[in-house]
N, C-alpha and C positions, 0 to 999 in steps of 0.2 A: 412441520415443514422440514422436508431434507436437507435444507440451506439453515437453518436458525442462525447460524453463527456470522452468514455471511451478509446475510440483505435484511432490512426492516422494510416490512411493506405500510405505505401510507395512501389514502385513501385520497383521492381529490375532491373534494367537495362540487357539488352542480355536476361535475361528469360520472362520477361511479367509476372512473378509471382507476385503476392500481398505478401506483410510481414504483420502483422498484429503489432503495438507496443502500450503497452497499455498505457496510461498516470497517472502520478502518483496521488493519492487520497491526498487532502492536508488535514493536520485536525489544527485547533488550540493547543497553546501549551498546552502538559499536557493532551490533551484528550485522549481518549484512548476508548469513544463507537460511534459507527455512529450516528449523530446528520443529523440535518434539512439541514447542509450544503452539506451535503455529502448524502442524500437522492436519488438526481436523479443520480449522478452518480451509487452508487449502484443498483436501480432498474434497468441504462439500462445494468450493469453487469452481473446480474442477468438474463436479456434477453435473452444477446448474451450466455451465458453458457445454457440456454436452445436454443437457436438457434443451437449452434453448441456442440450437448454432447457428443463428444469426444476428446472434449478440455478439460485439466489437465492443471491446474492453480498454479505457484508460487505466496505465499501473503510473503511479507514481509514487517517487521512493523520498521520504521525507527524513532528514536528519535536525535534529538539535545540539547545544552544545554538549549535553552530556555523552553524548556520540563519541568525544573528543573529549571526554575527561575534566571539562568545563562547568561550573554549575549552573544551575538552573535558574541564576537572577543575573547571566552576563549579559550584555545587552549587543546587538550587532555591530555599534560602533566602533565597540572595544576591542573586535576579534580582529587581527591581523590577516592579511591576504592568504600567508600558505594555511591559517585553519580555516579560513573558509573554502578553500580549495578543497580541501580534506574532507570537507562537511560536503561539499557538494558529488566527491568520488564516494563515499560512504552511500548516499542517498540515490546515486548513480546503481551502483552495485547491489543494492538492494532490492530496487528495481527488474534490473536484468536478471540477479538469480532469483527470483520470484518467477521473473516470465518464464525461465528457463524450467526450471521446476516443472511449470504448468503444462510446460509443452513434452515433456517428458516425461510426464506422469498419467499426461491425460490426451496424450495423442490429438491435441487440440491445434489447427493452423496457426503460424506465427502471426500472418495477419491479423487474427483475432484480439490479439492482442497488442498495444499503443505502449513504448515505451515514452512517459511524457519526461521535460526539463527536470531534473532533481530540485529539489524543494528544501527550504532551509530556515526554518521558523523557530524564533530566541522567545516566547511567550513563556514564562515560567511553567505555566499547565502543559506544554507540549510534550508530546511524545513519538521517540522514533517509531517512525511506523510506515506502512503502505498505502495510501489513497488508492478507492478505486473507484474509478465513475463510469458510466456509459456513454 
């Protein structure tokens, strides 16, 4: 598959229809531009939205606390106003240069793609990263 990296297909039971679900982009803490890691997923993102262009794309940009130098067992309560502020400009921005990327990478319409709410999740297991849904 030209995507592996980007979609798991699942199969629906009674229909035989494919679902497509896309898998999430991880980034290191605090980044917030597409680097070297995150390169081939991108490109073959970038494929499939040229493969199939009339697919409309939700990005959303997900920070945790280790974003913000925080570990990984603090709990939301505890975080004060300006770092969650932080967390949510972080998750923000990660988002937009994502979209930005894609659209300049892959000659793809801004439409296409949904910059959603930034996202901000204190689950010990979490990790910064990108959601992407249809």
């Amino acid at each position: 598959m030209p995507y592996a990296n980007v979609v798991s297909v699942a199969m629906i039971a009674g229909d035989f229809a494919l679902k497509l679900r896309f898998e999430d982009l991880i980034y290191d803490a605090s980044q917030v531009d597409v680097g070297d890691a995150q390169h081939t997923f991108s490109q073959q993102f970038i494929q499939l939205l040229k493969d199939k262009p009339d697919t409309q794309i939700k990005v959303c940009g997900v920070a945790t606390p280790v974003d913000v130098g925080l570990g990984k067992d603090v709990k939301q309560e505890n975080v004060d106003e300006e770092t969650m502020n932080q967390l949510r400009a972080i998750a923000k921005n990660r988002a937009e240069n994502f979209k930005s990327y894609v659209l300049e990478n892959g000659e793809i319409a801004s439409s296409r793609l949904l910059v959603c709410t930034p996202q901000l999740e204190f689950d010990k297991d979490a990790k910064p990263r990108i959601k992407l849904s249809i």
